[in-house]
C-alpha positions as CSV (number, residue, x, y, z in Angstrom):
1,X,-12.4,8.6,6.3
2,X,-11.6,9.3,9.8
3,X,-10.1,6.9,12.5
4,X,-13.5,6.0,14.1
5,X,-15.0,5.1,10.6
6,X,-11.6,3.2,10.1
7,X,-11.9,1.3,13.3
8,X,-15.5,0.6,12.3
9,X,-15.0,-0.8,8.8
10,X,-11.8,-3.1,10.4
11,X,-14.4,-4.3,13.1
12,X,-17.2,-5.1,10.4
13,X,-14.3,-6.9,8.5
14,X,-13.3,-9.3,11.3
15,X,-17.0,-9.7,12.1
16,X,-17.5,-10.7,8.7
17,X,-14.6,-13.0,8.6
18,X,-15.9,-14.8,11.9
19,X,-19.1,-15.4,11.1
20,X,-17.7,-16.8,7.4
21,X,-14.9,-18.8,9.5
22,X,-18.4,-20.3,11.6
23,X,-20.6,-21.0,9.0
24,X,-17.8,-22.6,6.1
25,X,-14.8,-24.0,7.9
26,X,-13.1,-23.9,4.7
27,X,-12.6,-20.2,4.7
28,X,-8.6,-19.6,5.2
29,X,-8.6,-16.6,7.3
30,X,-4.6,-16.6,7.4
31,X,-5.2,-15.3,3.2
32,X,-5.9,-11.3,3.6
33,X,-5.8,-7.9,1.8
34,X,-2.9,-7.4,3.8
35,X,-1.5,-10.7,3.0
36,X,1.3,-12.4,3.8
37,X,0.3,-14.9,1.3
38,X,-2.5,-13.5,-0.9
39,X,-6.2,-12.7,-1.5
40,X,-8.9,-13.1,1.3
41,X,-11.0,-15.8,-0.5
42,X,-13.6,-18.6,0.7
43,X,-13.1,-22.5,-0.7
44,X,-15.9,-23.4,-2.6
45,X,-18.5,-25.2,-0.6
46,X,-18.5,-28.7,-2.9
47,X,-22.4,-29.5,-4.0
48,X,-21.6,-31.2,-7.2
49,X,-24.6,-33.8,-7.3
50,X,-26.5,-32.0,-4.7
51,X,-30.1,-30.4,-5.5
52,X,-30.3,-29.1,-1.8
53,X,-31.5,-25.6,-2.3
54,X,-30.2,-24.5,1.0
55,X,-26.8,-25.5,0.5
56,X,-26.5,-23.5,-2.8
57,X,-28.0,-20.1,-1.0
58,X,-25.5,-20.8,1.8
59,X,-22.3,-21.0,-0.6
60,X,-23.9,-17.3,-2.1
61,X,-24.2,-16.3,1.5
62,X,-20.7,-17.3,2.1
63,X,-19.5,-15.7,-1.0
64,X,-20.8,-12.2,-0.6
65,X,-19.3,-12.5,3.2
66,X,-16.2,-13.0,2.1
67,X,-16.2,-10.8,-0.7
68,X,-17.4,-7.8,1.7
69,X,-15.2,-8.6,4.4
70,X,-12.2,-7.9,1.2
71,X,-13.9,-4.8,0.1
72,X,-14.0,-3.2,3.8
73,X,-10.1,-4.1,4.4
74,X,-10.1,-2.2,1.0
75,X,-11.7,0.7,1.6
76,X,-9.3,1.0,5.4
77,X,-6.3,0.9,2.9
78,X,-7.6,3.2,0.3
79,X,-8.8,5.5,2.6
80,X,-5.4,6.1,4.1
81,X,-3.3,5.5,0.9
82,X,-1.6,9.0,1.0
83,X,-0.7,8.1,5.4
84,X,-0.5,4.4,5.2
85,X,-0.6,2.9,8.7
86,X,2.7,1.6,10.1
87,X,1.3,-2.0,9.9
88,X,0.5,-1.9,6.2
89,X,4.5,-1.0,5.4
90,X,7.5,-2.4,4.3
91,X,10.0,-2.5,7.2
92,X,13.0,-2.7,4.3
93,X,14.9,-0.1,2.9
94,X,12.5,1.7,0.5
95,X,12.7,1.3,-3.2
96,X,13.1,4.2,-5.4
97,X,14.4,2.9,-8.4
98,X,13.5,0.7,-11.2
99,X,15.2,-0.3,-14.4
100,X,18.0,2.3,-13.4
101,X,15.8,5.4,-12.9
102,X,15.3,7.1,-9.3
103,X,11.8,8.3,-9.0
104,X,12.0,11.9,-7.6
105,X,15.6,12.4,-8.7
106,X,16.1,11.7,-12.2
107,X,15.9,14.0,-14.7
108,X,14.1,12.8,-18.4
109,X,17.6,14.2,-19.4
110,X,19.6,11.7,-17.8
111,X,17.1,9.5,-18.2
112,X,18.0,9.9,-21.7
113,X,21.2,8.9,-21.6
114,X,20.6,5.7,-19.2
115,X,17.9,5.1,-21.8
116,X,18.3,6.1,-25.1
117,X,16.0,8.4,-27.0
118,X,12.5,7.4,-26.6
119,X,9.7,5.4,-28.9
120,X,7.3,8.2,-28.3
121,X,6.1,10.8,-25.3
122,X,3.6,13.2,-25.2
123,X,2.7,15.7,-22.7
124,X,-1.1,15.4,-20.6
125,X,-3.5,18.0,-21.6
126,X,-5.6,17.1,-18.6
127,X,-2.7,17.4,-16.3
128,X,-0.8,20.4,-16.9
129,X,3.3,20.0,-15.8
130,X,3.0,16.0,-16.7
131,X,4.8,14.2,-19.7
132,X,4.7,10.5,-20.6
133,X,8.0,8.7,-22.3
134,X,7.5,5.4,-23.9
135,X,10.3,2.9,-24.5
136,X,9.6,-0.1,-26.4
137,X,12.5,-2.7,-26.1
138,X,12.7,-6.4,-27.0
139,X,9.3,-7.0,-25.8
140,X,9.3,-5.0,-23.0
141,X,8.3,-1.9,-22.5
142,X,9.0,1.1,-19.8
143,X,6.5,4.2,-19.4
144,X,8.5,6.9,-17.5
145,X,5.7,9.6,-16.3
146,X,7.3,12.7,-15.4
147,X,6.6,16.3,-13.4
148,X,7.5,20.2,-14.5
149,X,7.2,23.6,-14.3
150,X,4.4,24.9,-16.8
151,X,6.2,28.4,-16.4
152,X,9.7,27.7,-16.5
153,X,9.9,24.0,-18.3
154,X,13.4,22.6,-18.6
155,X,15.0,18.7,-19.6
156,X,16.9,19.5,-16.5
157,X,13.8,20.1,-14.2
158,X,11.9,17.6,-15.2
159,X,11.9,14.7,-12.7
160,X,10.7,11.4,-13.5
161,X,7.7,10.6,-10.8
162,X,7.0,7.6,-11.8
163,X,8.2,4.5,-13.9
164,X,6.0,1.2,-15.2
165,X,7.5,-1.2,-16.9
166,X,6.0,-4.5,-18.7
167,X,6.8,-7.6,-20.5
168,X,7.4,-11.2,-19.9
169,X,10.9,-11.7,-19.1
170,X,14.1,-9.2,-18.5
171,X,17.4,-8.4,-17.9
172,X,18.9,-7.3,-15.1
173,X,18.9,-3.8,-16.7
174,X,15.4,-3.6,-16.4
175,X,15.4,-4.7,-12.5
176,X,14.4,-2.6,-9.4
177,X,17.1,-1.4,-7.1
178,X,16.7,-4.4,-5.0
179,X,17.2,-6.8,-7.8
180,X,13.6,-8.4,-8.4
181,X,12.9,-8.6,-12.5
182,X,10.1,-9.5,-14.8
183,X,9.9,-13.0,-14.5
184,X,10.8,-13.5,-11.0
185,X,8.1,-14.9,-8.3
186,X,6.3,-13.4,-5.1
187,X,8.9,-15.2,-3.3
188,X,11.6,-12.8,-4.8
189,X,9.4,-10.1,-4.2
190,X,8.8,-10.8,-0.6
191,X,12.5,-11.8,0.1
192,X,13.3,-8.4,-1.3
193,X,10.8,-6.0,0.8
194,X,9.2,-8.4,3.4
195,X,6.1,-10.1,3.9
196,X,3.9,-6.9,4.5
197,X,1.8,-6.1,1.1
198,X,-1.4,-5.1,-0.4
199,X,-3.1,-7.6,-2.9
200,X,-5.9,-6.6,-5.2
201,X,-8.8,-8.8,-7.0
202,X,-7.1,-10.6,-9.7
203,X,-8.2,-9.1,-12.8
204,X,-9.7,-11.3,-15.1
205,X,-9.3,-9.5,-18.5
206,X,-5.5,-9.6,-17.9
207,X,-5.0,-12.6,-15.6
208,X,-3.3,-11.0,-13.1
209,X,-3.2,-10.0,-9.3
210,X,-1.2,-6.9,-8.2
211,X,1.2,-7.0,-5.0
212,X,2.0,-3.2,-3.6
213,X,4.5,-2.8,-1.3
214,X,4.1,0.6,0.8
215,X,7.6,2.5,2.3
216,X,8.6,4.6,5.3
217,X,9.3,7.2,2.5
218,X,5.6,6.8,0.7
219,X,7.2,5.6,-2.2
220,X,4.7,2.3,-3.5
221,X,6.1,-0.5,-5.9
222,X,3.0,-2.7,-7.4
223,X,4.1,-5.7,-9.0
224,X,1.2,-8.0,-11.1
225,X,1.8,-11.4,-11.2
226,X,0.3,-13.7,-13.5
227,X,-1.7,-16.8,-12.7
228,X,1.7,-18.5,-13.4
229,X,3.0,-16.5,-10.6
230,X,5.5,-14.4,-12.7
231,X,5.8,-11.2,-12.7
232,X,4.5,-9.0,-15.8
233,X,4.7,-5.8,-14.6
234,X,6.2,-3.0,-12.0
235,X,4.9,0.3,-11.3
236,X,7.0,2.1,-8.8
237,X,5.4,5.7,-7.6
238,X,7.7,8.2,-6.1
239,X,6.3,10.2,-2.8
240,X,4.6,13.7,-3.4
């Protein structure tokens, strides 16, 4: 997508959240994609008791406005996920590691011996130079996805790229570089990198909503929450 199709889907997304913001004064425009506290969303217009026709096609009305102004903010961001704008990133001090890896820098050899041997890997047929590592640990468990030379594979040359870890509590073993853990809140996680993030839908199935936080560095740490507001899982993506 180019920068005038950019501009264009950011002006059809403010339009979108005016004309909501008019017609449903419940609509909290301060909740956004790029949140600084969560998911663009519109209160539900209250017609309990009512048989009003026009009241229940206005709260669809509403409903799809608000759910299309989300999807253009979404496509803005996807659209320049591998170049994130300077107003969609973390001013902190990027993080690159998580549960004592270094995405980009460590080897699955020392990651090894930081780790232990691991429950099972596998390399990906449909993406030649990438392994998978699983580690399954006290009810976590930590998915190191890695990047080689087809030609010329060694343990030593094989750098972990990226590293997803899940489960319902952890230690401090298991924390990111900044010290944020399974377990802790979106407070932690915005005291840690700032209050500039990415939200997704919340995903029913697993009763979660994901938080990514984009560096100066392109490195990207997604943290799900669930509805308790805990955190259930990382995923932190070295740059390419």
């Amino acid at each position: 997508m180019n920068t005038k199709a950019l501009m264009a889907a950011s002006a059809l997304f403010m339009a979108c959240l005016g004309v909501a913001a008019r017609e449903c004064p419940g609509l909290d425009r301060r909740r956004g994609v790029l949140g600084i506290h969560g998911l663009v969303r519109a209160r539900r217009v209250r017609i309990a008791g009512e048989n009003d026709r026009s009241h229940l096609l206005k709260e669809i009305a509403l409903r799809k406005i608000a759910g299309l102004a989300v999807l253009m903010l979404s496509i803005v961001a996807v659209s320049s996920a591998d170049h994130a704008r300077e107003w969609q990133m973390s001013t902190r001090k990027p993080e690159g590691s998580l549960a004592g890896i270094q995405v980009g820098k460590t080897s699955i050899t020392a990651a090894r011996k930081i780790l232990g041997e691991p429950t099972r890997f596998r390399d990906l047929p449909d993406y030649p130079g990438e392994a998978e590592y699983v580690w399954e640990r006290s009810g976590t468990q930590l998915t190191l996805g890695t990047q080689f030379d087809p030609a010329n594979r060694t343990a030593q040359g094989e750098i972990v790229e990226s590293v997803e870890l899940s489960g319902t509590t952890g230690s401090r073993k298991y924390a990111t570089g900044a010290g944020v853990k399974l377990g802790d809140g979106l407070q932690a996680l915005i005291h840690a990198y700032g209050p500039l993030y990415l939200t997704s839908w919340r995903k029913p199935t697993l009763e979660t909503t994901t938080f990514t936080f984009l560096f100066q560095d392109d490195t990207e740490l997604s943290a799900s929450l669930s509805d308790e507001g805990k955190i259930v899982s990382f995923l932190l993506v070295g740059s390419e």
